[in-house]
C-alpha positions in Angstrom: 0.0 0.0 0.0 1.2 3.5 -0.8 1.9 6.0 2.2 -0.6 8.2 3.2 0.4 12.0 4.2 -1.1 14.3 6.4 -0.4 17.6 8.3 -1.4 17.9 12.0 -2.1 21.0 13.0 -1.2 22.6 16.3 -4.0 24.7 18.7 -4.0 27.3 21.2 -6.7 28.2 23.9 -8.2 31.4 24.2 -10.2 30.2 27.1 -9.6 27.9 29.3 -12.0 27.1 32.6 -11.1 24.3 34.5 -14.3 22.8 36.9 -13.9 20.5 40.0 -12.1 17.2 39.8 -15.1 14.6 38.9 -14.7 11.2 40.9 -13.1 9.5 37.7 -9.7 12.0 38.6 -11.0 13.9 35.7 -11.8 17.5 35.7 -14.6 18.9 33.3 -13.1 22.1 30.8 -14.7 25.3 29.0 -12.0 25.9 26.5 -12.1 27.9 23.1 -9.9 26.4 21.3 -8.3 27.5 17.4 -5.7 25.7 15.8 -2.8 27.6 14.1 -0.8 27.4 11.3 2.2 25.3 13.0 2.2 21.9 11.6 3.5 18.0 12.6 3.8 16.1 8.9 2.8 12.4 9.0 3.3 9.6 6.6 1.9 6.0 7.1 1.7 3.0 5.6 -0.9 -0.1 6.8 1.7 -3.0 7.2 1.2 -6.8 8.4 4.5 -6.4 10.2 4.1 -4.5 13.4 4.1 -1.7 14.3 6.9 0.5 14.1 7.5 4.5 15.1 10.1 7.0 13.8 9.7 10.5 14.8 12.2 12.8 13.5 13.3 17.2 13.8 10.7 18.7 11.2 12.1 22.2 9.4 10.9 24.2 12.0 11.8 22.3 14.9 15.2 21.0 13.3 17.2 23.6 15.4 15.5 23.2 18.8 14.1 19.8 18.9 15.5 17.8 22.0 16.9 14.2 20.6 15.8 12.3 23.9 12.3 13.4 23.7 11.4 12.6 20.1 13.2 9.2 21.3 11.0 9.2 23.7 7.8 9.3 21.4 9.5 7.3 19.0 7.8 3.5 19.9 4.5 2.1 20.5 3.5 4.7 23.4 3.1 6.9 20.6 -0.8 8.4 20.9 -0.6 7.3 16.6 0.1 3.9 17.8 -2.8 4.0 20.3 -5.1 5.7 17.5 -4.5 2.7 15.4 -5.0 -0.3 17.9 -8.2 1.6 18.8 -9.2 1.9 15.3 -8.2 -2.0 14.1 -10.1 -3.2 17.4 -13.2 -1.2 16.7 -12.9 -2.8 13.4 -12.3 -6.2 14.8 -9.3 -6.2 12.4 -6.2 -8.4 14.3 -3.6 -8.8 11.4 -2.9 -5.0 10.5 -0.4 -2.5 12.0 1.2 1.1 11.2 4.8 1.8 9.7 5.0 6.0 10.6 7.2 8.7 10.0 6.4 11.7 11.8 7.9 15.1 11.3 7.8 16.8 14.6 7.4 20.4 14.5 4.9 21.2 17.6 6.6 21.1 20.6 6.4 18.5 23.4 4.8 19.1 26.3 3.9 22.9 25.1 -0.1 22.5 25.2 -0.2 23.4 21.5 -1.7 19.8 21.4 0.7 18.3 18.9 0.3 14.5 19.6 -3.5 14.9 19.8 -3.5 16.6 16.5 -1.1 13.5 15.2 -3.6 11.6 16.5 -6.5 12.4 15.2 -5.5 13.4 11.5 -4.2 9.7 11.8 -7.9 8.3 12.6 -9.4 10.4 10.1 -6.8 9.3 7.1 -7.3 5.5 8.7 -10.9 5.8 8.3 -10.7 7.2 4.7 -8.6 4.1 3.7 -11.6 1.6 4.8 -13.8 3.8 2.9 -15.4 5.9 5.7 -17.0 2.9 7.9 -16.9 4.7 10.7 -19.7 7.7 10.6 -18.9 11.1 12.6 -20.6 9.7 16.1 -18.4 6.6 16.3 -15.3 8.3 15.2 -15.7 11.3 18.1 -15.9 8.3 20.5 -13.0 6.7 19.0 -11.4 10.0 19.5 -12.3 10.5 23.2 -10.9 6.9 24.2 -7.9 7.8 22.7 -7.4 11.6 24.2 -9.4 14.2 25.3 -8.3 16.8 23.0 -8.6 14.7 19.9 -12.4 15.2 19.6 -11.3 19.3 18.7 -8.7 17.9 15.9 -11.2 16.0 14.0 -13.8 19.1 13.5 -13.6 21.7 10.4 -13.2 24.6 12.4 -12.1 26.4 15.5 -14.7 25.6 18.5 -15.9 25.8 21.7 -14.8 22.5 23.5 -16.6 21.1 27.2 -17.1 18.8 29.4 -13.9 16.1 29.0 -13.6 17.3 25.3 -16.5 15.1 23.8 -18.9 18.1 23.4 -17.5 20.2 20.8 -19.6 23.4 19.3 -18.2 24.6 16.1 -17.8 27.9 15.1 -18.8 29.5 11.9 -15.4 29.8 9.6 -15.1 33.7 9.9 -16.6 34.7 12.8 -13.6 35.2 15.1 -11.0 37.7 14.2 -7.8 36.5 12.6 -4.3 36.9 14.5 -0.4 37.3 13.8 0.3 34.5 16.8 4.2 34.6 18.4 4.8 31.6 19.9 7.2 31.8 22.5 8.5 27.8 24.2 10.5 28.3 26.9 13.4 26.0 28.1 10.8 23.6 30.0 8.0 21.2 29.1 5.2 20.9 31.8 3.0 17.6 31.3 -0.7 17.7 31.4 -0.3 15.4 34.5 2.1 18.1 36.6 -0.1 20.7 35.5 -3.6 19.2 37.0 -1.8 18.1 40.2 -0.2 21.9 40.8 -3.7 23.3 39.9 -5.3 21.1 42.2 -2.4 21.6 44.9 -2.9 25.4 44.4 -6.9 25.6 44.8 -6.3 23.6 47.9 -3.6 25.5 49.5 -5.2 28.7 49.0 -8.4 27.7 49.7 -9.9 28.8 46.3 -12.8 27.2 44.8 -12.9 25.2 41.0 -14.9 27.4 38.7 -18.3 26.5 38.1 -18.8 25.7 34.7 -21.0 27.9 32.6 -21.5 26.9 28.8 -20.9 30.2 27.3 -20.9 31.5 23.6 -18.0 32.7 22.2 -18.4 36.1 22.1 -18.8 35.9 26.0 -15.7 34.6 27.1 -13.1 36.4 28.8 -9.3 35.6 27.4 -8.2 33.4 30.4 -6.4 30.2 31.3 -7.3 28.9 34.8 -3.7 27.0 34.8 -1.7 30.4 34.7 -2.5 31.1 38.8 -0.2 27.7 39.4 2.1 27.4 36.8 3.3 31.2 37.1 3.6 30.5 40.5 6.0 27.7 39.9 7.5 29.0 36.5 7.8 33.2 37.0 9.4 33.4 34.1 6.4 32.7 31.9 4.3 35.3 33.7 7.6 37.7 32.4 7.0 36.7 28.7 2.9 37.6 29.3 3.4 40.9 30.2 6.9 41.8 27.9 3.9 40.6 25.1 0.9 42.9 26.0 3.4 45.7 26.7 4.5 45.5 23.1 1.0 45.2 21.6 -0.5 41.8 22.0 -4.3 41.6 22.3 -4.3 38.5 24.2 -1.5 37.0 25.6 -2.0 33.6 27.4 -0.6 30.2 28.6 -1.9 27.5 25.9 -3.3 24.7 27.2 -1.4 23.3 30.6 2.0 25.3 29.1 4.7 25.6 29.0 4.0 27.5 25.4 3.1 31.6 25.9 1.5 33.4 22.8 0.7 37.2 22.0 -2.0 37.8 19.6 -1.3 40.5 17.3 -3.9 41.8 14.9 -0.9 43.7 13.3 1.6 41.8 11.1 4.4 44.6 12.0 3.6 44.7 15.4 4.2 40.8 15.7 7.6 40.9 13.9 8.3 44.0 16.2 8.3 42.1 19.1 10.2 39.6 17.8 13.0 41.9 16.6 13.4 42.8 20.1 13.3 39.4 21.6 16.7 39.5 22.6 16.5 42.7 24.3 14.3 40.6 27.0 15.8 39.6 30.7 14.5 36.4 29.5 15.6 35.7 26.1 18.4 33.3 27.6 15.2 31.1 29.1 13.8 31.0 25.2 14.4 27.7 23.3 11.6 28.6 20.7 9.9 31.4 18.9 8.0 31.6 16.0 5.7 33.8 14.4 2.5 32.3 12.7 -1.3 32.9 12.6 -4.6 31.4 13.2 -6.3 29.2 10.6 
């Protein structure tokens, strides 16, 4: 069979409520959520002869990327790998595998929800290949056992996304404004995991209460990420990079996901390219492993 290609795109959150840990360790999210025009590059093949994983520095990453974590995402732990196997055994299929390539330019453990996005484009092409069999319902499920955030990945547009990530309320293609987006990844990852367990550690310690989960529209949402009361607590420096951003013209300015990646929304191309010009002129710029200038889709 001949490889199949695809481009995973990355996502930022412009929202981000987090509600009270549910009894399943799992806390319930309002999040709106666009992607952005920072890419992973996939190729597959279906294969009878295991699986096997090979994830390599794409062109943007190819100066940055960290050789012991793409080995580290480079096996069967892979969240393609566990796309797949979900896929096959919905199918009842025992005797086929996946032989991937993936050019890695989202960073790891950023929150710009690279491996989800892997994922997903991955049980979309899979799904293509056997001629659609799944419909949109039993594909979303597929999804939501793989990862919470693949549900987002597999709709058309830029959404609203709640509850554990299967309820996801598209938005119209044009109705939110289009950004310049500067990416700034600092020298750290932080893991979903650490992030929920500081958030939770932080609520407690201060006594604060989980928000209380509203289902807003779009155009009612405040720009805020719950996460950035604990993790600028713990990593100061990111809170620097927020505020060097809005003082040099950012709209927004926000943590993405659980972090570690910052971005400045610009609606000004100049102002964008600005900022970066004067990256270096940051107290920070020696805690930078990252930037990169790109907008929303």
């Amino acid at each position: 069979m001949e490889n199949i290609n695809y481009y995973a795109p990355a996502k930022i959150n412009f929202s981000l409520r987090i509600g009270r840990k549910e009894p399943a360790g799992l806390h319930k999210i309002h999040s709106l959520m666009r992607r952005i025009g920072i890419a992973d590059k996939i190729s597959f093949k279906i294969t009878e002869n295991g699986y096997n994983v090979k994830v390599i520095p794409g062109s943007i990453s190819k100066y940055t990327a960290i050789e012991a974590e793409l080995e580290s995402i480079s096996n069967e732990n892979n969240i393609v790998v566990k796309a797949a196997k979900n896929f096959f055994n919905k199918l009842k299929i025992k005797d086929k595998a996946i032989d991937v390539l993936i050019e890695k330019n989202i960073p790891f453990n950023a929150g710009l929800g690279g491996g989800s996005s892997d994922g997903a484009g991955l049980l979309l092409k899979l799904n293509n290949a056997y001629d659609n069999i799944l419909d949109n319902f039993e594909l979303r499920n597929l999804a939501l056992e793989t990862g919470s955030d693949l549900p987002f990945f597999l709709a058309e547009s830029d959404a609203l996304v709640s509850g554990f990530g299967e309820n996801i309320e598209e938005i119209e293609i044009g109705a939110l404004p289009k950004y310049h987006i500067v990416l700034i990844i600092p020298d750290f990852g932080i893991s979903t995991k650490e992030a929920y367990a500081d958030y939770d550690d932080f609520l407690l310690t201060n006594n604060i209460n989980y928000y209380n989960i509203q289902y807003l529209g779009f155009k009612d949402l405040e720009f805020e990420n719950d996460f950035e009361k604990a993790i600028f607590k713990k990593y100061p420096v990111l809170m620097d990079i927020k505020e060097s951003l809005i003082l040099n013209g950012a709209e927004v300015s926000l943590l993405s996901g659980s972090g570690s990646a910052m971005f400045g929304a610009f609606k000004s191309l100049t102002g964008a390219n600005s900022y970066l010009k004067d990256l270096k002129s940051f107290s920070f710029y020696d805690r930078i492993r990252m930037s990169y200038l790109t907008e929303t889709l």
